[in-house]
C-alpha positions in Angstrom: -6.3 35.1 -39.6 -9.6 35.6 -41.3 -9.1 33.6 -44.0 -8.2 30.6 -41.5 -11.4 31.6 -39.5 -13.3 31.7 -42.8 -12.0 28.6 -44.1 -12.4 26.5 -40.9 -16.4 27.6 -40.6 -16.6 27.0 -44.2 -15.4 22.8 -43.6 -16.9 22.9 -40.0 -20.3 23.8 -41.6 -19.8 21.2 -44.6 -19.5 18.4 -42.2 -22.3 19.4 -39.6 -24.7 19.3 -43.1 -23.1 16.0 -44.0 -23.8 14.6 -40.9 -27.0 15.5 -40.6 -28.2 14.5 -43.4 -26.3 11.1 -43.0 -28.2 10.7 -39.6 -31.7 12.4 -40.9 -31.2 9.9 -43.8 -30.9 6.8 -41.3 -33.5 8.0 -39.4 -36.1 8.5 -42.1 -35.5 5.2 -44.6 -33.8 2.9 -42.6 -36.8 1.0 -40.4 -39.7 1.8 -38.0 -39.6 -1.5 -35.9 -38.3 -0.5 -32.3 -40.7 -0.6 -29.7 -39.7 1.9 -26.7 -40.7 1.7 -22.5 -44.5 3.1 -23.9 -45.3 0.1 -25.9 -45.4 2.3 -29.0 -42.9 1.4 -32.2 -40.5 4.4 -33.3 -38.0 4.5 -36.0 -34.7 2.3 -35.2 -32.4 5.3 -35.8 -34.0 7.6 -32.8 -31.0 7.6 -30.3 -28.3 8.5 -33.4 -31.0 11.6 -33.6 -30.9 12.0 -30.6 -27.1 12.0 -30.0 -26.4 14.3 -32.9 -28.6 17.0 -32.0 -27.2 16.4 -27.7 -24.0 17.1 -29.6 -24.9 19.9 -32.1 -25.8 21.8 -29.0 -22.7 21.2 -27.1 -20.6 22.1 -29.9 -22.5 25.2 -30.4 -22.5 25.8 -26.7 -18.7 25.3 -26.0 -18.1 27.5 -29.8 -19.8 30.0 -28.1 -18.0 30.0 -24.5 -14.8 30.0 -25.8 -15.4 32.9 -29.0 -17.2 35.2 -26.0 -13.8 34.2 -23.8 -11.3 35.2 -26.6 -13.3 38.5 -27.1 -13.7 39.4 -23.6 -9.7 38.9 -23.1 -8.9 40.9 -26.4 -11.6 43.7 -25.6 -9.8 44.0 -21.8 -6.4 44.5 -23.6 -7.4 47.1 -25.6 -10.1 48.9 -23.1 -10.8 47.2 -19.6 -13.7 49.5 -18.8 -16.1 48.6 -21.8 -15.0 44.6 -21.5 -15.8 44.3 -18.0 -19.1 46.8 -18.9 -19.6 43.9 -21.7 -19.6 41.1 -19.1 -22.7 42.7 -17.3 -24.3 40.8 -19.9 -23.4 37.4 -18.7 -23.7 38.6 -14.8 -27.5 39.5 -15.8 -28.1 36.3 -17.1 -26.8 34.1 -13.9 -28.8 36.3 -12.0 -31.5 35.4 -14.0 -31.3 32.2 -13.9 -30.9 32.2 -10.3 -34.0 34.1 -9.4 -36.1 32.0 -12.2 -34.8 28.5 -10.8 -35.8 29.8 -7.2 -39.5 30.8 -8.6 -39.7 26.8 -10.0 -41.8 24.1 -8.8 -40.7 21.0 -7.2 -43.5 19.5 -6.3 -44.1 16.1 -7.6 -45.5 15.7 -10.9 -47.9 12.5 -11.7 -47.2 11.3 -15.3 -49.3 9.1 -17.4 -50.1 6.0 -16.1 -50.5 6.7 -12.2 -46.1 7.1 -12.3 -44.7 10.0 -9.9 -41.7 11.6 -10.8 -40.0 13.4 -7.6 -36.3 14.6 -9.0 -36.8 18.1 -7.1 -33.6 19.1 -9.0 -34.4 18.5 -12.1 -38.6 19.9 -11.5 -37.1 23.1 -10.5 -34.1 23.3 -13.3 -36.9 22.9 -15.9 -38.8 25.3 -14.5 -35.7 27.9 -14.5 -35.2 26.8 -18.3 -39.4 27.9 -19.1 -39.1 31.0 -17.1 -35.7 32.1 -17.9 -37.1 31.5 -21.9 -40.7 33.7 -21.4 -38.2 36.8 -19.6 -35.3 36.2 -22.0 -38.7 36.6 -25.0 -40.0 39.3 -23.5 -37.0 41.1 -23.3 -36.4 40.4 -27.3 -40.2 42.1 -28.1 -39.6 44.7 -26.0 -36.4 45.7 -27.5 -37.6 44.2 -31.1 -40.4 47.2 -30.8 -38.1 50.1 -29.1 -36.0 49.6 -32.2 -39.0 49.8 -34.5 -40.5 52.7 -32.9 -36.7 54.5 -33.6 -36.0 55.1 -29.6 -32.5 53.8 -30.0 -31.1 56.5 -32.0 -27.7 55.4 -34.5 -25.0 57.5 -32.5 
C-alpha cells in the first residue's frame, strides 16, 4: 500500500508542476491587453490563474478531509479513546471559527470610487478568516517558542 500511495503522490505532484507551469507560462508570455471593470489592462491569461490556484486549494482541501477521515476511522479501530481525543482538534477549530465570525464586522464598507459594498455575510465571513488566522499564528509562536525553550519534554 505504500508503494501505491508513494507512487500516486509521486504522478499527482508531476502533473500539479506541469500545470502550473503550463498556466504560469500563459499567464506570463502570452499577452497583456485585457482591460478589467477598473479601467486598468492585466494579462489575458488572469482567470486560467485564477481557476488553477481556486482549484489547487480545493484539491488540497478535499486531500486533506478525506486523509484526516481515513485516519480518524482507522485510529477508532485500533483505540477509540485517543481518536475521539484526536478529534478535539477539529472541535477547537469550529469553535474558533464560530466565536471569530461572531467578533466580525458587518458594517458596510465604502470602496474606491464612492461604491458601498453591504454583503453582511460575506463582511463578517472575512473577518472570521483574519481573526481566525492572527489566533491560529499566535498559537504557532507560542507553541514554536515552548518547544525552543525545551518545555515539551520527548516522553
Amino acid at each position: 500500500m505504500a508503494k501505491l500511495s508513494y507512487k500516486l503522490s509521486y504522478y499527482v505532484f508531476y502533473v500539479c508542476i506541469a500545470a502550473i507551469l503550463v498556466v504560469l507560462g500563459l499567464f506570463y508570455c502570452v499577452g497583456y491587453n485585457v482591460t478589467n471593470a477598473a479601467g486598468l489592462t492585466e494579462p489575458t491569461n488572469t482567470p486560467a490563474l485564477m481557476y488553477l490556484m481556486y482549484g489547487m486549494f480545493a484539491l488540497c482541501v478535499a486531500v486533506t478531509v478525506i486523509a484526516a477521515l481515513i485516519q480518524f476511522g482507522s485510529a477508532l479501530k485500533d483505540n477509540p479513546k485517543a481518536a475521539l481525543k484526536s478529534f478535539m482538534g477539529l472541535i477547537l477549530l469550529a469553535v474558533l471559527l464560530i466565536i471569530t465570525y461572531n467578533m466580525g464586522s458587518d458594517e458596510t464598507m465604502m470602496l474606491g470610487g464612492g461604491v458601498t459594498y453591504d454583503n453582511k455575510f460575506l463582511l463578517k465571513l472575512t473577518d472570521m478568516f483574519l481573526y481566525s488566522t492572527y489566533v491560529l499564528l499566535i498559537v504557532a509562536a507560542i507553541g514554536t517558542l515552548l518547544n525552543l525553550l525545551g518545555i515539551f519534554k520527548q516522553r
